[in-house]
PQR file with spaces between the fields and no chain letter, atoms N, CA, C, O and H, PARSE charges and radii, in Angstrom:
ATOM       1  N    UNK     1      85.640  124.157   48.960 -0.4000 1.5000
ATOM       2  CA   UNK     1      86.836  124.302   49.749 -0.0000 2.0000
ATOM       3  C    UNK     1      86.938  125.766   50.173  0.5500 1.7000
ATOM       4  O    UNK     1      86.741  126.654   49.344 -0.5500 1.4000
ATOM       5  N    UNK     2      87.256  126.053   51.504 -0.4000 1.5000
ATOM       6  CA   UNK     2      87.160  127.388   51.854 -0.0000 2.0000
ATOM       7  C    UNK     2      88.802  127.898   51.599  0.5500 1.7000
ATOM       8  O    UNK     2      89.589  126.964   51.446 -0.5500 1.4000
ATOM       9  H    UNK     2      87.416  125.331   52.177  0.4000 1.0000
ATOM      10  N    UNK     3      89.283  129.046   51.550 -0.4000 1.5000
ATOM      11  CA   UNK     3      90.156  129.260   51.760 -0.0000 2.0000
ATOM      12  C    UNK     3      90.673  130.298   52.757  0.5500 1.7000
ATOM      13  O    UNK     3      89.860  131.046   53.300 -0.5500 1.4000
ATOM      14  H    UNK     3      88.643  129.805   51.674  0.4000 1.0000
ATOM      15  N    UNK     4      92.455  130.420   53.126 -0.4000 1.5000
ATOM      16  CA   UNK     4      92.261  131.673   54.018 -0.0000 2.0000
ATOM      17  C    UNK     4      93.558  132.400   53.684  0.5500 1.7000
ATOM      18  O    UNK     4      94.186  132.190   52.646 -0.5500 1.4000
ATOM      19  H    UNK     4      93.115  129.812   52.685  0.4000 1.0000
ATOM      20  N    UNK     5      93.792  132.961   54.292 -0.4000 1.5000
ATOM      21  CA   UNK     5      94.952  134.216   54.199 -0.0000 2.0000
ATOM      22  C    UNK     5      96.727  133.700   54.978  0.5500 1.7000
ATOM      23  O    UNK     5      97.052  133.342   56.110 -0.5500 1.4000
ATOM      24  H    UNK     5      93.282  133.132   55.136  0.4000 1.0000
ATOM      25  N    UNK     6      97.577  133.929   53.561 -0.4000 1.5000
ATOM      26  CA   UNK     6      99.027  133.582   54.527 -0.0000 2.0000
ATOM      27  C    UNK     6      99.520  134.283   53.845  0.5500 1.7000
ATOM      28  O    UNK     6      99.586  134.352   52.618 -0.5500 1.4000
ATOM      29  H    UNK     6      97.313  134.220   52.642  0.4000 1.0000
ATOM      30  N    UNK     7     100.168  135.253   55.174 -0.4000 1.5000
ATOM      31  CA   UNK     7     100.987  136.711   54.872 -0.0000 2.0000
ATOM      32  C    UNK     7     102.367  136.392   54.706  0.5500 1.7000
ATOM      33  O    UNK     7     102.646  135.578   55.586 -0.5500 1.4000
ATOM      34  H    UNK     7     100.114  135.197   56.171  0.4000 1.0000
ATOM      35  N    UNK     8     103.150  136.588   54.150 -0.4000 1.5000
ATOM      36  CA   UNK     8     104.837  136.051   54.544 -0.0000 2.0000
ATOM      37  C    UNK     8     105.876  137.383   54.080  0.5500 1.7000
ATOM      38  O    UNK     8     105.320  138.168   53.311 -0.5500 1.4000
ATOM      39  H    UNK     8     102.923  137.249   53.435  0.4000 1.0000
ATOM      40  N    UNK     9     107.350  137.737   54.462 -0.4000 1.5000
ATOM      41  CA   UNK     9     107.865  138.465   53.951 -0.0000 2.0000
ATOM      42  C    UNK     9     108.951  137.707   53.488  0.5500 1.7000
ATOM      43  O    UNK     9     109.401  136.665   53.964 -0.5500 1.4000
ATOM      44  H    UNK     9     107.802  137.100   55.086  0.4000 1.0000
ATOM      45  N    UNK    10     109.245  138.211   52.709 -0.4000 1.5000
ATOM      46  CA   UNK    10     110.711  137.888   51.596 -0.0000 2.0000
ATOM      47  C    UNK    10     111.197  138.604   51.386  0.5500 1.7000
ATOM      48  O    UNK    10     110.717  139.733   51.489 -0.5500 1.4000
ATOM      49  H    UNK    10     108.879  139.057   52.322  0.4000 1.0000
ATOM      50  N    UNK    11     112.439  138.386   50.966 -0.4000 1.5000
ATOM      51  CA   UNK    11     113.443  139.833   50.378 -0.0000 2.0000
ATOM      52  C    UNK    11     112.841  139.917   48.971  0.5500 1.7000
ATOM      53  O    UNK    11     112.039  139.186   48.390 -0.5500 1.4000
ATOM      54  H    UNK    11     112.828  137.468   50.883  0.4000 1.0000
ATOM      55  N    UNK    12     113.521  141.113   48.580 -0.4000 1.5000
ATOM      56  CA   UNK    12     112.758  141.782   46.748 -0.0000 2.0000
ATOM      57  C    UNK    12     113.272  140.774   45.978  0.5500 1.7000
ATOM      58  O    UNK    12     112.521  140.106   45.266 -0.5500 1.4000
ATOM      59  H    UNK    12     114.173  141.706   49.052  0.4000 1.0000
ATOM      60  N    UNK    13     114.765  140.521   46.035 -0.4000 1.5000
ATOM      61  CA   UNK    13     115.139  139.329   45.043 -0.0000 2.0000
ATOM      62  C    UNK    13     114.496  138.451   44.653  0.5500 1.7000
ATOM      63  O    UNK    13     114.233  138.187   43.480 -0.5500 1.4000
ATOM      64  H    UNK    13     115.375  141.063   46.612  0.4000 1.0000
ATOM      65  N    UNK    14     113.983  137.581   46.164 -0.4000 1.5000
ATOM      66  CA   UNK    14     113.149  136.300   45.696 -0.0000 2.0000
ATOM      67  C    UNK    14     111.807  136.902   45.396  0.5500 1.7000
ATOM      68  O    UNK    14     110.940  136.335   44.731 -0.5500 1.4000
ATOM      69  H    UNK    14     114.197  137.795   47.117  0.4000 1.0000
ATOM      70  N    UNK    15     111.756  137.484   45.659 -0.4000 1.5000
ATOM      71  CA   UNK    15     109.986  138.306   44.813 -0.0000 2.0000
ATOM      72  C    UNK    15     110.224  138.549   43.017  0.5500 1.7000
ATOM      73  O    UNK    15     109.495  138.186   42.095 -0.5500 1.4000
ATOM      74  H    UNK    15     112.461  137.945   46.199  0.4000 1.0000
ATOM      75  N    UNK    16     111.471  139.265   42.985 -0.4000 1.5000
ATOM      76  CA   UNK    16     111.719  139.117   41.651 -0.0000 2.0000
ATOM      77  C    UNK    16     111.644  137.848   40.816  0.5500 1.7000
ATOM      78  O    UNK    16     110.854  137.727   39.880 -0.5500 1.4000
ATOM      79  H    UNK    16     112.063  139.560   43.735  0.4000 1.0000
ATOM      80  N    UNK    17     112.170  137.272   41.050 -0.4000 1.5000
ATOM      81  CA   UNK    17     112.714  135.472   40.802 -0.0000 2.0000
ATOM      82  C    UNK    17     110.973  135.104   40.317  0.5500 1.7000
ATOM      83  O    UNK    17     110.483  135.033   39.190 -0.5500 1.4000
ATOM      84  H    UNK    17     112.812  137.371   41.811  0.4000 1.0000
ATOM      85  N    UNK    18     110.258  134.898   41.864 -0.4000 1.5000
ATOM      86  CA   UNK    18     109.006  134.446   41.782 -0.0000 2.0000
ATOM      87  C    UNK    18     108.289  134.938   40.627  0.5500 1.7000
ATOM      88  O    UNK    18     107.804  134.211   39.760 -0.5500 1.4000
ATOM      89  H    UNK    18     110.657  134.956   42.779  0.4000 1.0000
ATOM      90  N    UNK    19     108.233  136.395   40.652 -0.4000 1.5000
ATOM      91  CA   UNK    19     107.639  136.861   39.606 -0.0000 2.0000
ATOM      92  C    UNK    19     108.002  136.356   38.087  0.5500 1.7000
ATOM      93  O    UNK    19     107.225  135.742   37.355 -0.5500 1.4000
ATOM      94  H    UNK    19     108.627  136.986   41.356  0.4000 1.0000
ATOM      95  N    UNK    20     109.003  136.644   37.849 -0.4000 1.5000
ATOM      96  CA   UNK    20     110.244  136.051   36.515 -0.0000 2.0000
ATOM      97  C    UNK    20     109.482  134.886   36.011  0.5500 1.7000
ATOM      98  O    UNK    20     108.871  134.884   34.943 -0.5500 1.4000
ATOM      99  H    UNK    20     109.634  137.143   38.443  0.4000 1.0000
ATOM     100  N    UNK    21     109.574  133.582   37.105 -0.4000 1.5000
ATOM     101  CA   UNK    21     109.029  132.464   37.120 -0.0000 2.0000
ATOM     102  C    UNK    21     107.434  132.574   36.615  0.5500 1.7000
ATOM     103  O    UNK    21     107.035  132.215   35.508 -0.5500 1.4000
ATOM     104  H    UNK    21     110.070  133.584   37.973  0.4000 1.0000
ATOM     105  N    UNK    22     106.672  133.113   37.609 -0.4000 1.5000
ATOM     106  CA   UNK    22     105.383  133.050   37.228 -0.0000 2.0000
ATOM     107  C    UNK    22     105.155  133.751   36.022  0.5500 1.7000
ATOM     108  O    UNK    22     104.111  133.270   35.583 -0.5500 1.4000
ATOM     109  H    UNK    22     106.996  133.405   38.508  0.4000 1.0000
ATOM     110  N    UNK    23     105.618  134.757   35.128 -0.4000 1.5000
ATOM     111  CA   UNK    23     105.475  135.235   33.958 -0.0000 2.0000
ATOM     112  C    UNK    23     105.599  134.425   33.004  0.5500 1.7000
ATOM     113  O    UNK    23     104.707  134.042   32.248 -0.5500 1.4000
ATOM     114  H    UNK    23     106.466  135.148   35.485  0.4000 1.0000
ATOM     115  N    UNK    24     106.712  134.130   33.003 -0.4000 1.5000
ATOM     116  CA   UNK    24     106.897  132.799   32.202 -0.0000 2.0000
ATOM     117  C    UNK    24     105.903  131.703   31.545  0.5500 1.7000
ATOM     118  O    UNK    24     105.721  131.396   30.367 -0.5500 1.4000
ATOM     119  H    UNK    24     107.437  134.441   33.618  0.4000 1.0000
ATOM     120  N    UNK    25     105.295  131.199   32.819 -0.4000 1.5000
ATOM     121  CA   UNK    25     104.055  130.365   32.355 -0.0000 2.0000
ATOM     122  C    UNK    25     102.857  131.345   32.785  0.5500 1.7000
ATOM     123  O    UNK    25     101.787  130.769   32.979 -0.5500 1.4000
ATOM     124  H    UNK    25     105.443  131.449   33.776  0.4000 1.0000
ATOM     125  N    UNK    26     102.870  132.609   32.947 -0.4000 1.5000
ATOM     126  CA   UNK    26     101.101  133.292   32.113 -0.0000 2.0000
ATOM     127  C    UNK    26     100.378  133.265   33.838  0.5500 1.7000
ATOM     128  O    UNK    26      99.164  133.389   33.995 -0.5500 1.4000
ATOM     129  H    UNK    26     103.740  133.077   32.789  0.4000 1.0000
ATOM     130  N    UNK    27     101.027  133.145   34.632 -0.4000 1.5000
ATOM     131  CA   UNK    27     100.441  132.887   36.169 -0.0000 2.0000
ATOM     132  C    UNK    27     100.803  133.951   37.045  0.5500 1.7000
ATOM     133  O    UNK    27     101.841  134.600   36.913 -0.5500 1.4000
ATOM     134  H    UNK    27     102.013  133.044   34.504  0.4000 1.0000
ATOM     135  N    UNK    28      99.836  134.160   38.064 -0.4000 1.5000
ATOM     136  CA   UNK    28      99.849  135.451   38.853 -0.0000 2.0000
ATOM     137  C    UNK    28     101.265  134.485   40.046  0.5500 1.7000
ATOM     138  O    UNK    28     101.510  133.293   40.230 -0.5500 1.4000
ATOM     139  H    UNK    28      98.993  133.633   38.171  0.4000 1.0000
ATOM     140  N    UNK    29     101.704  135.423   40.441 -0.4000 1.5000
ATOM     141  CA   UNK    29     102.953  134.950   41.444 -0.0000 2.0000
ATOM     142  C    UNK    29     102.117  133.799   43.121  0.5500 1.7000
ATOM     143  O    UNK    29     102.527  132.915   43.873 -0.5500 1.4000
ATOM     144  H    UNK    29     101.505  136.392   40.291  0.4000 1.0000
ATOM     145  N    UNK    30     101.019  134.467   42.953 -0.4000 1.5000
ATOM     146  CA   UNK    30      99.617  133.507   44.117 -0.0000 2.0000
ATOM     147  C    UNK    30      99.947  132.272   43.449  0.5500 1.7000
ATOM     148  O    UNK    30     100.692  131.449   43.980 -0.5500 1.4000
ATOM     149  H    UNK    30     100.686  135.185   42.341  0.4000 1.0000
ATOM     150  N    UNK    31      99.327  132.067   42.086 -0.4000 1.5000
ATOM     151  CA   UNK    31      99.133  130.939   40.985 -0.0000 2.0000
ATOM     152  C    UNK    31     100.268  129.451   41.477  0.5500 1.7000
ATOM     153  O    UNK    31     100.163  128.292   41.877 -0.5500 1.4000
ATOM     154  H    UNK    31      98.722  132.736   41.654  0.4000 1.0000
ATOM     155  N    UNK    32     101.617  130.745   41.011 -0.4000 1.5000
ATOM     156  CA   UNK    32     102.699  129.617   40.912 -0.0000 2.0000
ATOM     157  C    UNK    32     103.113  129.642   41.977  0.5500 1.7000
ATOM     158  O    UNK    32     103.862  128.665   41.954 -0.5500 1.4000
ATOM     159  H    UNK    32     101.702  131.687   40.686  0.4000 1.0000
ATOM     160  N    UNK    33     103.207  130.180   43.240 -0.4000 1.5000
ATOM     161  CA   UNK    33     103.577  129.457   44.832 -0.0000 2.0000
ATOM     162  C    UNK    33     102.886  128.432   45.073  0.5500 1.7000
ATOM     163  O    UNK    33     103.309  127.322   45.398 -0.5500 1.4000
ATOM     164  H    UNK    33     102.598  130.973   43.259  0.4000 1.0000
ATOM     165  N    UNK    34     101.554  128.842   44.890 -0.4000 1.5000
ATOM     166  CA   UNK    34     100.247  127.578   45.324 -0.0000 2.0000
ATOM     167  C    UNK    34     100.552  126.213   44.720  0.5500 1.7000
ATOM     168  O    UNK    34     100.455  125.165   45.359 -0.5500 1.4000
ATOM     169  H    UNK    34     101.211  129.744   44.626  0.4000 1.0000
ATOM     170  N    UNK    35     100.901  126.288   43.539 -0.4000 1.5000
ATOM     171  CA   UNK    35     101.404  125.573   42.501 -0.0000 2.0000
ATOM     172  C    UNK    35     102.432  124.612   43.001  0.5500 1.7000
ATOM     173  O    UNK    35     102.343  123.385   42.951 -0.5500 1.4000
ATOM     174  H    UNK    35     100.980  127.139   43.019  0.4000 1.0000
ATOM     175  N    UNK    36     103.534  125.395   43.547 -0.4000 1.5000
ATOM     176  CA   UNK    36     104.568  124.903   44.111 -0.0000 2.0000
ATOM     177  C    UNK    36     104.642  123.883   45.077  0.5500 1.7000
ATOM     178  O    UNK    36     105.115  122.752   44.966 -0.5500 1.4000
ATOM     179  H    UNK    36     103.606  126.392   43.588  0.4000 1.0000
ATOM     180  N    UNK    37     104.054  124.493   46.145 -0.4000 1.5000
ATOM     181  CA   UNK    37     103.457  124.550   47.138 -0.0000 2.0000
ATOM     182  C    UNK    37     102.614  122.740   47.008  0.5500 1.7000
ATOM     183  O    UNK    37     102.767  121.719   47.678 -0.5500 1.4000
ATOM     184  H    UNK    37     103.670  125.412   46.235  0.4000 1.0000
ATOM     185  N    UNK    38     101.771  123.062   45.857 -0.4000 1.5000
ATOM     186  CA   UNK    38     101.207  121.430   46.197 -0.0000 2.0000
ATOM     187  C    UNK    38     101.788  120.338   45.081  0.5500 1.7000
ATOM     188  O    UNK    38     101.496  119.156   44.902 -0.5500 1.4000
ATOM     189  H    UNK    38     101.647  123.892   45.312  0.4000 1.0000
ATOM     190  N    UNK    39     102.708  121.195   44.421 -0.4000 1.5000
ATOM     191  CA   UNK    39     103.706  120.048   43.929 -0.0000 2.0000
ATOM     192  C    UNK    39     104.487  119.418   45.178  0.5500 1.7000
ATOM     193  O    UNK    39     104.246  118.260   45.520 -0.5500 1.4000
ATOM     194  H    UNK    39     102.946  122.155   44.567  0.4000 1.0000
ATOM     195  N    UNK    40     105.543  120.301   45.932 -0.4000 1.5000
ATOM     196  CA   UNK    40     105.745  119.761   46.888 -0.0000 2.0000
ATOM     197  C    UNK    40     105.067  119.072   47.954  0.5500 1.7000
ATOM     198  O    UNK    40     105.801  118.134   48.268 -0.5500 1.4000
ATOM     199  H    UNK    40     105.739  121.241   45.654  0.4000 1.0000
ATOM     200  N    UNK    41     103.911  119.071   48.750 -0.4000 1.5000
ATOM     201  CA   UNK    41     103.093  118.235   48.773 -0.0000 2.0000
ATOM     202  C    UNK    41     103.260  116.864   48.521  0.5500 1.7000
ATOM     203  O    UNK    41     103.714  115.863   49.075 -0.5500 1.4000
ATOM     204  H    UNK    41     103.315  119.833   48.495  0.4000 1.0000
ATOM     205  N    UNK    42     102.441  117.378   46.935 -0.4000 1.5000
ATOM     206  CA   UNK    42     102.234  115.650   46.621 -0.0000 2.0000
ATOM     207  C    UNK    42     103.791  114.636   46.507  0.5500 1.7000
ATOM     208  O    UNK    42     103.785  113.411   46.377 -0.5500 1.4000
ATOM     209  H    UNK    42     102.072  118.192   46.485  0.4000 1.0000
ATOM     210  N    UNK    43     104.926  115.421   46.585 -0.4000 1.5000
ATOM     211  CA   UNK    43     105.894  114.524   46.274 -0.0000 2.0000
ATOM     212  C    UNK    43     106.230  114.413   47.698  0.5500 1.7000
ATOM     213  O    UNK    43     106.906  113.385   47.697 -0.5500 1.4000
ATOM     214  H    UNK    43     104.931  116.416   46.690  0.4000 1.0000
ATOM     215  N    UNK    44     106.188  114.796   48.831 -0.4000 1.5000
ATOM     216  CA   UNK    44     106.249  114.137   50.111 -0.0000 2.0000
ATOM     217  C    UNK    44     105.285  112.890   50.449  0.5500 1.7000
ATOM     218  O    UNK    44     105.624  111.793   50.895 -0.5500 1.4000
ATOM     219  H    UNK    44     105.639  115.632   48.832  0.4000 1.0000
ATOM     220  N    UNK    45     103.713  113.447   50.050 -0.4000 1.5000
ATOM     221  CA   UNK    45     102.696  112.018   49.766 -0.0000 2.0000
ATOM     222  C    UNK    45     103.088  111.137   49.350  0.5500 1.7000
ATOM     223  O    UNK    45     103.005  110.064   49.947 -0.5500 1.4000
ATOM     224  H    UNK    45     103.438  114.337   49.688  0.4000 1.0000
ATOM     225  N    UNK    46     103.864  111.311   47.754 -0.4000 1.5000
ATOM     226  CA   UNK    46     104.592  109.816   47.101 -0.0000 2.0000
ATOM     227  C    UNK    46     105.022  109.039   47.825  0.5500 1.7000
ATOM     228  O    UNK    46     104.658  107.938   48.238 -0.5500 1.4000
ATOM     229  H    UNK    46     103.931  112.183   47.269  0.4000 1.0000
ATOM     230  N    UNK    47     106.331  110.049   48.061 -0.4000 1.5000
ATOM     231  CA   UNK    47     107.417  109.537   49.101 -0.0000 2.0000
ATOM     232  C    UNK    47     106.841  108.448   50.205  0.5500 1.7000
ATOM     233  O    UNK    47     107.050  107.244   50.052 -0.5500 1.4000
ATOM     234  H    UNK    47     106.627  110.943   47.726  0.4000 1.0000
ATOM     235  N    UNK    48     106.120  108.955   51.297 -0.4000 1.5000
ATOM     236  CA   UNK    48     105.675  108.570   52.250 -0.0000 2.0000
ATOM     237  C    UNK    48     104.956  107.104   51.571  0.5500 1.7000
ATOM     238  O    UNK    48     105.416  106.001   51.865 -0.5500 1.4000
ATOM     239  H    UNK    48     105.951  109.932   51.421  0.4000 1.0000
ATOM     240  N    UNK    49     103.860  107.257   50.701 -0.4000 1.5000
ATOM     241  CA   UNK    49     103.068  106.116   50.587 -0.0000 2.0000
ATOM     242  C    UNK    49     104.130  105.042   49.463  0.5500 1.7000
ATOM     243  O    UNK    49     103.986  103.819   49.481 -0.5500 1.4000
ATOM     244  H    UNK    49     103.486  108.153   50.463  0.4000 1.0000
ATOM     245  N    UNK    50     105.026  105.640   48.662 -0.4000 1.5000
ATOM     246  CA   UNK    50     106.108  104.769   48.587 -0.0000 2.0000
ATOM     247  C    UNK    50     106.857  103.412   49.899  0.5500 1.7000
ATOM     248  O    UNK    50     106.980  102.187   49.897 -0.5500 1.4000
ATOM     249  H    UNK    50     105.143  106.633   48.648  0.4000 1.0000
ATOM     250  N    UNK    51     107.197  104.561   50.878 -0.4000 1.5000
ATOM     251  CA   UNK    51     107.480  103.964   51.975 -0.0000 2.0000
ATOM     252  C    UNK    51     107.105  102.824   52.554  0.5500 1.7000
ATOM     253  O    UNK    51     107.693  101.794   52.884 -0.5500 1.4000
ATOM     254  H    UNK    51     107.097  105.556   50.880  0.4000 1.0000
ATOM     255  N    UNK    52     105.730  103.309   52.626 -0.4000 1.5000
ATOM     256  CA   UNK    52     104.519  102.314   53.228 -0.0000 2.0000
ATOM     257  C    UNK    52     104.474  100.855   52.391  0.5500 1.7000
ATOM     258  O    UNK    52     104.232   99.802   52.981 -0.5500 1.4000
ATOM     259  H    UNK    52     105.252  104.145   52.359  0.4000 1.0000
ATOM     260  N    UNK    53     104.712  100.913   51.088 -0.4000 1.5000
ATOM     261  CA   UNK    53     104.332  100.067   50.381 -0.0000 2.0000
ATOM     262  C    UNK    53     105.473   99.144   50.424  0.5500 1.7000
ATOM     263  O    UNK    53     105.192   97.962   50.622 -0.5500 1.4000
ATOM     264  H    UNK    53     104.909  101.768   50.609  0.4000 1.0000
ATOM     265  N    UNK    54     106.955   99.525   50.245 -0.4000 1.5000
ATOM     266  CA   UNK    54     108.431   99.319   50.125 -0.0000 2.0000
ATOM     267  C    UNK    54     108.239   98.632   51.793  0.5500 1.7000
ATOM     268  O    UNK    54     108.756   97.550   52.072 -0.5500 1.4000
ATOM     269  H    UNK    54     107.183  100.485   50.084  0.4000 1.0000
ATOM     270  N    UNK    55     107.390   99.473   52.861 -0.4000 1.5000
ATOM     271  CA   UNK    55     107.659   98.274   54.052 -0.0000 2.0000
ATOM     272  C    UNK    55     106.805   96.929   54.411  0.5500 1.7000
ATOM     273  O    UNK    55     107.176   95.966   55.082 -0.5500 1.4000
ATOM     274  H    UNK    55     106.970  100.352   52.635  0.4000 1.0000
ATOM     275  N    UNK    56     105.356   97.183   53.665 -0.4000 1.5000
ATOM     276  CA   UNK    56     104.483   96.399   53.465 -0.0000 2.0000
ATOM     277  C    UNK    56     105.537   94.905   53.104  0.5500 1.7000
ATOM     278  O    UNK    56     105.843   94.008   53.889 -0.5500 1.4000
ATOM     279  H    UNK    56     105.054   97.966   53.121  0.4000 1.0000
ATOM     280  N    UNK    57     105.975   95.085   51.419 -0.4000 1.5000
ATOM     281  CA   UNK    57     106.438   94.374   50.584 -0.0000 2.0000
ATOM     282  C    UNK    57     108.228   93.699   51.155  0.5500 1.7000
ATOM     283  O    UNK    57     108.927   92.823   50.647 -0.5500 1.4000
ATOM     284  H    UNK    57     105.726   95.813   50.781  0.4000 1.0000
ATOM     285  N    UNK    58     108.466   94.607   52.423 -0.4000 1.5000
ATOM     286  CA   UNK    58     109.927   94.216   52.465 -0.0000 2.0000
ATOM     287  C    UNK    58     110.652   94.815   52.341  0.5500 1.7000
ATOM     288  O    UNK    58     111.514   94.587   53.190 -0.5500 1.4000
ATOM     289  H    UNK    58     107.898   95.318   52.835  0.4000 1.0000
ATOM     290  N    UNK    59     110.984   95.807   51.523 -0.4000 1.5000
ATOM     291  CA   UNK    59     112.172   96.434   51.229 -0.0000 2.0000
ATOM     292  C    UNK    59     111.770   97.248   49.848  0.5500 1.7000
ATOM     293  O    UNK    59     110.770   97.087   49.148 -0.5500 1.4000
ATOM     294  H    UNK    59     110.284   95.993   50.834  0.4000 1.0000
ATOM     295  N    UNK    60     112.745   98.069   49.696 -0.4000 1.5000
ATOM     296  CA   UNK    60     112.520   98.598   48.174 -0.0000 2.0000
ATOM     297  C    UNK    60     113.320   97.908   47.478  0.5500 1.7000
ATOM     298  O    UNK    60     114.478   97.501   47.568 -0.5500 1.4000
ATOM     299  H    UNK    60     113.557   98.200   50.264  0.4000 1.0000
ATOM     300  N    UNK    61     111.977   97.827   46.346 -0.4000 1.5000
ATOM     301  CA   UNK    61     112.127   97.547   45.195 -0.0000 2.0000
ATOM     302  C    UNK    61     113.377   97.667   44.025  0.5500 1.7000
ATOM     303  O    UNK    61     113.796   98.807   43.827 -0.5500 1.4000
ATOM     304  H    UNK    61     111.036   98.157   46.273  0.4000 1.0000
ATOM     305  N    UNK    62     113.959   96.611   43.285 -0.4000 1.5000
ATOM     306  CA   UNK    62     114.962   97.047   42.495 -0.0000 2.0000
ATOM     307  C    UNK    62     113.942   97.578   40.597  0.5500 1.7000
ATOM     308  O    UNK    62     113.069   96.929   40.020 -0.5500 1.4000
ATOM     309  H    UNK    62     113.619   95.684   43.446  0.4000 1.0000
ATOM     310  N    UNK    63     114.516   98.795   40.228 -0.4000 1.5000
ATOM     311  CA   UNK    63     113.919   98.882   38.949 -0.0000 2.0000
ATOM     312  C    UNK    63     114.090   97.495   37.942  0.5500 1.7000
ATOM     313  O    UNK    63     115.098   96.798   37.824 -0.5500 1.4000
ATOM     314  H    UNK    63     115.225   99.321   40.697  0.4000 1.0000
ATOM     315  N    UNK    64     112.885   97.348   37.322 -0.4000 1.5000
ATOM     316  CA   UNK    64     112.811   95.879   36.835 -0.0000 2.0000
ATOM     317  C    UNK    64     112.936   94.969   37.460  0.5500 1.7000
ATOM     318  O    UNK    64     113.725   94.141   37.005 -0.5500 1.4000
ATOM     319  H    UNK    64     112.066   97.914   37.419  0.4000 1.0000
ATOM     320  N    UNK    65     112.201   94.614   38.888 -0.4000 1.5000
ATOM     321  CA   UNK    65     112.218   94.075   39.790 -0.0000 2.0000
ATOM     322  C    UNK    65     110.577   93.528   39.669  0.5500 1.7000
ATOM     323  O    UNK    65     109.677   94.250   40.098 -0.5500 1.4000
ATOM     324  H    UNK    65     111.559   95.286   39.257  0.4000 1.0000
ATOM     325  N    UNK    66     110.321   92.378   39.136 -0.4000 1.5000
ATOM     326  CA   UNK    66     108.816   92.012   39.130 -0.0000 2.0000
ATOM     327  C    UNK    66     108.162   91.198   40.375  0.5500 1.7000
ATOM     328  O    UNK    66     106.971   91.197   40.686 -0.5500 1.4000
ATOM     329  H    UNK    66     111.052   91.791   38.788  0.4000 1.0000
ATOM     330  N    UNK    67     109.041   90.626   40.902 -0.4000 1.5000
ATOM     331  CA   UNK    67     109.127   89.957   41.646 -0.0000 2.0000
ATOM     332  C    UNK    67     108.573   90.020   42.955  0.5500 1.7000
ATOM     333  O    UNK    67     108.958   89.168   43.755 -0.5500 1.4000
ATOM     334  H    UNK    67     110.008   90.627   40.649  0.4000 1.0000
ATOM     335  N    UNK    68     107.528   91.085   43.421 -0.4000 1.5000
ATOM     336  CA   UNK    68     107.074   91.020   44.229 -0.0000 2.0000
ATOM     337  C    UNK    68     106.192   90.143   45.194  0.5500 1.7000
ATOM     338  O    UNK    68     105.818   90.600   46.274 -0.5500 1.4000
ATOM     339  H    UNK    68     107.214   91.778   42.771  0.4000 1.0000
């Protein structure tokens, strides 16, 4: 996988914060955006292929709903 360069500015606060955060769990502030970054991701993926499936099937699903 290649990678490339994304410059961004923020105020110091949220740089602080970020940092705070990434210390915490032992990670460079790169680490835990990236981190973030494809947590969010994958929970739009869910979402979406949730969707897909919920329209496949009809509707969404009730919890404890076997009945598909």
């Amino acid at each position: 996988m290649t990678s490339s360069v994304l410059s961004l500015r923020i105020d110091s606060e949220l740089l602080d914060r970020l940092q705070e955060h990434a210390a915490k769990r032992g990670m460079t502030v790169q680490d835990y955006v990236i981190r973030a970054l494809h947590r969010d991701d994958f929970d739009e993926r869910f979402r979406a292929s949730v969707e897909r499936v919920d329209a496949f099937y009809g509707g969404p699903c009730s919890p404890g709903d076997h009945g598909h």
